[in-house]
N, C-alpha and C positions, 0 to 999 in steps of 0.2 A: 832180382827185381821183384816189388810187390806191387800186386794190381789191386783194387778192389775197381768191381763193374757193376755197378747198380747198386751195390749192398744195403738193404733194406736191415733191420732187428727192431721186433717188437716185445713185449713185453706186458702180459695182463697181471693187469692189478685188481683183481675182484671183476669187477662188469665192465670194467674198463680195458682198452687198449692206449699203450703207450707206444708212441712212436719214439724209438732211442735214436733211428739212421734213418733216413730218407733219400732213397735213391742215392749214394753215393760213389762218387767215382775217383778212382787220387790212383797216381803210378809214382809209385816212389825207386828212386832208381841209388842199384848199388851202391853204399859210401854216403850216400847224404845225410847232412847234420840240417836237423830239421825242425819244427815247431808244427805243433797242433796247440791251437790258443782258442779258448770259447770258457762262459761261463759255467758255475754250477749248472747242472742239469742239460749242458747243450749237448752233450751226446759224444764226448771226445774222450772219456774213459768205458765210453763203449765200443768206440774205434778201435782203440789200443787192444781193447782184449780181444776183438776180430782178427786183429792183426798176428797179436799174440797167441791165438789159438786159445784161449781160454772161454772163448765161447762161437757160436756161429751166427751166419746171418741164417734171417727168418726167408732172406729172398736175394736173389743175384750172387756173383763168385765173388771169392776172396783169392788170387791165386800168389804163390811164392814160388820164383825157381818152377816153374810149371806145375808146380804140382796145386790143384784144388783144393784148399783147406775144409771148405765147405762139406765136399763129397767123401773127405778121409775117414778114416776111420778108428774110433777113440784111440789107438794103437797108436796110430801113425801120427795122431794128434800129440801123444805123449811123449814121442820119439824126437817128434818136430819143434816142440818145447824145451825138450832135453840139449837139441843138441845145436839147434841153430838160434835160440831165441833167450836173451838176459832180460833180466824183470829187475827195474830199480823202483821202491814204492816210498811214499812220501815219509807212512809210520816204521820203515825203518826194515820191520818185517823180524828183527832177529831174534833167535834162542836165547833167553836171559841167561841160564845156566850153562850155556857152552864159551866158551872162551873165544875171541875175533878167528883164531888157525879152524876152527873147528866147526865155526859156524857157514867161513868161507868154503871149507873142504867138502859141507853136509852135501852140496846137489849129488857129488862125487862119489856118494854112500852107492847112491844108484846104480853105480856102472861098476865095471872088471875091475875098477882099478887097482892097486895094490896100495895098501895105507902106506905105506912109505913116499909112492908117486903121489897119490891126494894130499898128503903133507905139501912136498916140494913144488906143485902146482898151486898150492893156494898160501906158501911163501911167494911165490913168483911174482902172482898179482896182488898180493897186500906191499910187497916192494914197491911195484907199480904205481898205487895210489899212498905210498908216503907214508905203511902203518908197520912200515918192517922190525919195529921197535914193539910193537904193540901188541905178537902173537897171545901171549897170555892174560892178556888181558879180558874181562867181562863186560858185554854191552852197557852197564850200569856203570863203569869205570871210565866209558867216556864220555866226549862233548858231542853236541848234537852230529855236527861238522864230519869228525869221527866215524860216527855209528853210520851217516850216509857213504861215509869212504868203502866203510869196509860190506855194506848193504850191494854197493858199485862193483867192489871185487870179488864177491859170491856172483854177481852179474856175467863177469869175466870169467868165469873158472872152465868154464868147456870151452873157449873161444868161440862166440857165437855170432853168426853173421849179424844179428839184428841185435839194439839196444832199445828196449822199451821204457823211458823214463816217466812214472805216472806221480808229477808235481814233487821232483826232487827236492825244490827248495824249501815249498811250503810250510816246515817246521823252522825253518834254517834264516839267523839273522840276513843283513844287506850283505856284509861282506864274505861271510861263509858262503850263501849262496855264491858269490860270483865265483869265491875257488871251486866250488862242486862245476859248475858250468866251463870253468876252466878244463877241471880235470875230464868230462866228459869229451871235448873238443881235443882232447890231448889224445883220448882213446879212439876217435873217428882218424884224425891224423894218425897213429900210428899202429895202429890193427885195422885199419879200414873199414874200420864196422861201420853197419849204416845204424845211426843213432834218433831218434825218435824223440824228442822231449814233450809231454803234455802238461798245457799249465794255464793259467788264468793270466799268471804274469806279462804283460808287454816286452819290462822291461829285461826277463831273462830270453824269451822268446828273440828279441832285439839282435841276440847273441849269437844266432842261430844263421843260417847260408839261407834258410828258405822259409816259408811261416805259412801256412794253411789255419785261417778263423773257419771257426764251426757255429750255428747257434740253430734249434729248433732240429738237433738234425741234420742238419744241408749244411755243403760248404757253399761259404762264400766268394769263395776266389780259385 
């Protein structure tokens, strides 16, 4: 389960203070396929990264599984990324010069694994998402659609309880997006992950079990 309780994050710009969060409060409970929807600027790609450990609040707890993200420790911060947390990003994020097996395989550089096992886990999940044809291939070789498939299954490659989706669609036509959204809801169904989407979209949000608007900050609902 993840809490946030009070989570404040500010952010000085020169003489100024920005409010990114304002007192916020959200339990997101195991397995939910979800939506965070607010505009430019409303502070919903700054949730995601609280969420996601990529940053902290300036005030109140973030907790997962009991543990406080807040009070960890850069360490445990990175351990907590690695092994419980996938990051799907709108630009795609990938190594031009690495091939789709190689890009998916990279988090996997990190750990024990043996390059034989990093291989056959990130065929696993490039089957998964529909690119089992596509190992050799370079980010430049494919469609938008594509590049966010195989961005999804570098997401998936440690099995990670939480999916952070930060504006999947947003490079992606009408109906590509709907398969991405598809395939997402296919991965909360059948790995149980709890799935996160952040978007400006309505109408992908739409798609979603549950929908949390942000704007100024604060939620509204």
């Amino acid at each position: 389960m993840i809490e946030l309780i009070n989570v404040c994050k500010e952010y000085k710009m020169g003489e100024d203070t920005v409010h990114a969060l304002r007192g916020v409060n959200l339990v997101v409970n195991d397995g939910e396929f979800m939506a965070v929807v607010g505009s430019s600027g409303s502070g919903k790609s700054t949730l995601m990264h609280i969420i996601g450990g990529l940053d902290r609040p300036t005030d109140g707890r973030i907790v997962v599984d009991e543990d406080d993200l807040g009070a960890a420790s850069d360490m445990k911060l990175s351990k907590y990324r690695r092994e419980k947390v996938g990051f799907v990003f709108q630009s795609f994020n990938l190594q031009p010069s690495l091939t789709v097996l190689e890009n998916v395989a990279l988090p996997l550089v990190f750990t024990r694994e043996h390059r034989s096992e990093r291989k056959r886990r990130a065929e696993e999940v490039l089957e998964l998402v529909g690119l089992g044809d596509r190992l050799k291939h370079r980010p430049s070789e494919l469609s938008g659609g594509q590049r966010q498939r195989v961005s999804i299954a570098r997401a998936l490659i440690n099995n990670p309880k939480i999916i952070l989706a930060d504006e999947p669609t947003g490079n992606l036509d009408s109906k590509t997006s709907e398969k991405i959204v598809d395939l997402l809801k296919e991965i909360n169904s059948i790995r149980k992950a709890t799935v996160i989407i952040v978007t400006h979209d309505d109408k992908i949000a739409s798609q979603t079990k549950r929908i949390i608007h942000i704007s100024d900050g604060g939620l509204l609902n």
